[in-house]
C-alpha angles and dihedrals in degrees: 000000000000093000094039077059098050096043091058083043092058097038091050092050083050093043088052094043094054096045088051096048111350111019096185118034093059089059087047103044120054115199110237127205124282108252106126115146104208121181087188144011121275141145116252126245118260092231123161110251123215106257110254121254114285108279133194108242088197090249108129083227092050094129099042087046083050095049102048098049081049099066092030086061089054087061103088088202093050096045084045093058094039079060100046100045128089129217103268096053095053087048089063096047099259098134087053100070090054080076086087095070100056127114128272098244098059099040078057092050086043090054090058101052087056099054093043087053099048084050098055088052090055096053083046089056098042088049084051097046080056101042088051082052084251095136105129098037112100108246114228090215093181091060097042089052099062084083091073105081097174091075143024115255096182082077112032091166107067131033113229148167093286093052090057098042082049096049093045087049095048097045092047090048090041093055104041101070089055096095093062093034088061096044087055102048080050096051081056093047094056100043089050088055100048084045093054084052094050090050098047096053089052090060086056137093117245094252087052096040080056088059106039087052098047087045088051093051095048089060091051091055090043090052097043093047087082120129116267119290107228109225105261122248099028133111102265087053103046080049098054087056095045087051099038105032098025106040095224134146101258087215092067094051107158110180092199081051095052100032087063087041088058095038092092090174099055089228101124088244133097103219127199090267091050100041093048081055084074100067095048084107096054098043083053100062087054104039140055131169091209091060133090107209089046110087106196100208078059090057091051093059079039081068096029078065105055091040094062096041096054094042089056089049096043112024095072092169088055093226087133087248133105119221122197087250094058089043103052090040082055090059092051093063128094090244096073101038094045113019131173117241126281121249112213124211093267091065095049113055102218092217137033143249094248082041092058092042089051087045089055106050090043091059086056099052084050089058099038088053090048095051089055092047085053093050093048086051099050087045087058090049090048087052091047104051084051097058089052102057084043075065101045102048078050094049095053095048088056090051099055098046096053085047089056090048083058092051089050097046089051091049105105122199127205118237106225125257122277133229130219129220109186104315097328107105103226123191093246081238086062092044090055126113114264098210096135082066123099109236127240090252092055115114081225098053099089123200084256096052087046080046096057098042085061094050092041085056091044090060092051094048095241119125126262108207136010098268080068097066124092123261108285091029095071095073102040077057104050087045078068103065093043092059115110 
C-alpha cells in the first residue's frame, strides 16, 4: 500500500511537470534509481527510451489526459511546438491553438476520445441519479456537466482548441495542489497514529501501560540513532552520490558532469522524479523496511521534504523544473558549499499540540454523531418490528375468519321431508294442523286475519279456499263443512 501510494505521488508531480514545460516527455520517461558504476567521466549517450508502463496519475480523467497526450505526441508540428514553448505561453493557452494544425487523422482520433468521454460522464452521473434513489427524475446532463472543467460540454461532438486549453489548465490546477494536499493527509496520518496509541494504552493495565511506554520509547531513541543526513542539495550530499552511486572520485567532483549523469531523460532539466532520485542515500541512512521503529510513509514526507527545499534554493523561475542554469548558480552560493544541518522529521513534529487536541475532539463528535445515527437506526428497527407483529396479528385475524366463511360455505343443510296429498306434494310444516289456529268461526278470528292467512297460502302456492282446489277435491271439501 506505501509504495501504491508513492508511486501515484511521483507520477502526479510528473503529470503536473510535463503539462507546465514539456507535456508530453515526463509521461513518456520514467527516472530510475541511481545505481551506475563508472570507472571515468563521460557524457552519456542521448538514446529514446521505451516509454514506462501506463500509470494512474489520481486524476478521475486520467485515461482520457493519457490518451490525448498520446496522440498529440504522434503529431511531429504539435510535438515541435510542445518543444519549443515555455511555460508562460502554455499557460496561456498558446500551445493550444497549435491544435489547429494537426493532422486529420488525429483530430479525428481527438474527436473520438471526447465523445466517448462525454459519454462515460454521462453513464457516472446516471449511476449517481440511481444510487441517490433519483431514477425516475429526468437528469439535465448539460448542467451537470458544467462541473467538468477539462472539456466543453457545450460541444460534446468535436474536440477543439478550448478542450485542450481546458484540459492543460485542469490537470495543471489539479496537480498543483498535490504537494499540500499531501502534507495534510500526512499530518492526519500522524495524529491518528499517536491517537490509536493513546487509546490503546488506555485499554491496558498499569503494569502493561509501563511496558508498552518504555517499549515505545525505545523505538523513538532506535529510530533517531541514524548517521547524520547531509542537507540536500548541497555540496556533501551531491558528493556522496557522485562517490557511492556513482563510483566516482569525490575530488573530482564536476556539477555540469553530474548534473547530465543524473539527467536520465536527456532533456537539460532535473524534474521532481529525478531530482527526488538524489536523496535515496540519505533516506537510506534513516529508514529501513526491515526495521520496526522506520514507517515508510514517514520516509516518503521525509523526501516530500527535501524535494521541495531544494526546489525553493535552486528553481529560481518557479516552473517546478531545474536547468542546468539554475542548478550550477545554486552551487556557487554559500548555501551548498557551507549548509546548515538537516533536521529530519523526528525532530519536527508535523502537527501541533492545538492540532492533536482538535483532532481529537473532532474524533469524538464523529463518534458521538455516529452513536446517535445508530440509535436512530435501532429505533427505527425497534418501530419497525413493531409494526410487523401489529400485521401479523392482523393478518391472522384476517386469516381465521376467512377460514370460518369457508366452513360456513361447506356446511350443507337438509330441506325437510315432504308430504303427499293425493298427488300435491305438501312441505310436512305446511301439512301440518293448524289447530293453533283460530278458525274461521271463532269470534276471535277477524276478516284480516282471515286476509292474511290467504295471502300467507298464496305465497306458498297452496290454495286458499275450496274453489281452489282441483275438480274432484271441491266436494270432498264442501262435505267438510257440512260434518257435524
Amino acid at each position: 500500500m506505501r509504495s501504491r501510494i508513492h508511486n501515484k505521488m511521483c507520477w502526479r508531480r510528473a503529470l503536473l511537470t510535463g503539462w507546465v514545460l514539456l507535456l508530453v516527455q515526463l509521461l513518456c520517461y520514467e527516472a530510475v534509481p541511481i545505481s551506475m558504476d563508472k570507472t571515468k567521466v563521460q557524457e552519456p549517450e542521448k538514446k529514446i527510451e521505451e516509454p514506462p508502463p501506463s500509470v494512474d496519475t489520481g486524476l478521475h480523467y486520467d485515461r482520457y489526459l493519457r490518451e490525448v497526450i498520446d496522440f498529440l505526441e504522434k503529431d511531429q508540428h504539435f510535438r515541435e511546438k510542445l518543444h519549443n514553448t515555455d511555460m508562460e505561453d502554455i499557460k496561456q493557452g498558446k500551445l493550444a491553438k497549435e491544435l489547429d494544425f494537426v493532422s486529420h487523422h488525429v483530430r479525428t482520433k481527438l474527436d473520438e476520445l471526447k465523445r466517448q468521454e462525454v459519454n462515460r460522464l454521462r453513464t457516472l452521473i446516471k449511476a449517481k441519479q440511481d444510487l441517490e434513489g433519483g431514477n425516475d427524475i429526468a437528469v439535465d446532463h448539460q448542467a451537470l456537466l458544467k462541473q467538468f472543467e477539462y472539456l466543453n460540454h457545450m460541444n460534446p461532438h468535436t474536440f477543439e482548441v478550448e478542450d485542450l486549453d481546458r484540459l492543460i489548465k485542469s490537470a495543471t490546477k489539479d496537480l498543483e495542489n498535490f504537494d499540500k494536499e499531501r502534507h495534510e493527509d500526512f499530518k492526519k496520518y500522524e495524529m491518528m497514529k499517536e491517537h490509536d496509541r493513546r487509546e490503546h494504552l488506555k485499554a491496558l493495565d498499569d503494569n502493561e501501560r509501563k511496558k508498552e511506554e518504555e517499549h515505545y520509547e525505545d523505538m523513538r531513541k532506535k529510530h533517531a540513532d541514524h548517521p547524520k543526513v547531509n542537507h540536500p542539495g548541497s555540496q556533501n550530499q551531491l558528493k556522496e552520490v557522485w562517490e557511492e552511486a556513482d563510483g566516482l572520485d569525490p575530488e573530482d567532483f564536476d556539477p555540469k558532469t553530474f548534473f547530465n549523469l543524473h539527467d536520465t531523460n536527456g532533456d537539460g532539466f532535473f524534474d521532481e522524479q529525478e531530482l527526488e532520485a538524489l536523496f535515496t542515500k540519505e533516506l537510506e541512512k534513516i529508514y529501513d523496511p526491515t526495521n520496526e521503529e522506520d514507517d515508510m510513509v514517514e520516509m516518503e514526507e521525509e523526501r516530500l521534504r527535501m524535494r521541495e527545499h531544494v526546489m525553493n534554493e535552486v528553481d529560481s523561475n518557479k516552473d517546478r523544473l531545474v536547468s542546468l542554469d539554475e542548478f550550477l548558480v545554486a552551487t556557487k552560493k554559500k548555501e551548498f558549499l557551507e549548509p546548515d544541518s538537516w533536521e529530519t522529521l523526528e525532530q519536527n513534529q508535523a502537527y501541533t499540540d492545538e492540532e492533536m487536541r482538535e483532532f481529537e475532539e473532532h474524533l469524538v463528535q464523529q463518534e458521538q454523531d455516529l452513536n446517535e445515527k445508530a440509535d436512530d437506526i435501532r429505533k427505527q428497527r425497534d418501530e419497525l418490528e413493531r409494526q410487523q407483529e401489529q400485521l401479523n396479528a392482523q393478518k391472522m385475524e384476517l386469516q381465521q375468519a376467512v377460514e370460518h366463511m369457508e366452513r360456513l360455505k361447506t356446511q350443507k343443510v337438509e330441506p325437510p321431508p315432504e308430504v303427499h296429498v293425493e298427488g300435491n306434494a305438501i312441505p310436512e310444516q305446511e301439512a301440518q294442523p293448524q289447530g293453533h289456529q283460530p278458525a274461521p268461526q271463532d269470534p276471535q278470528y277477524t276478516p284480516q286475519e282471515h286476509h292474511e292467512q290467504h295471502q300467507d297460502l298464496a305465497q306458498q302456492g297452496l290454495p286458499q279456499t275450496h274453489q281452489d282446489l282441483p275438480p274432484g277435491h271441491q266436494e270432498a271439501a264442501q262435505g267438510q263443512h257440512h260434518l257435524p
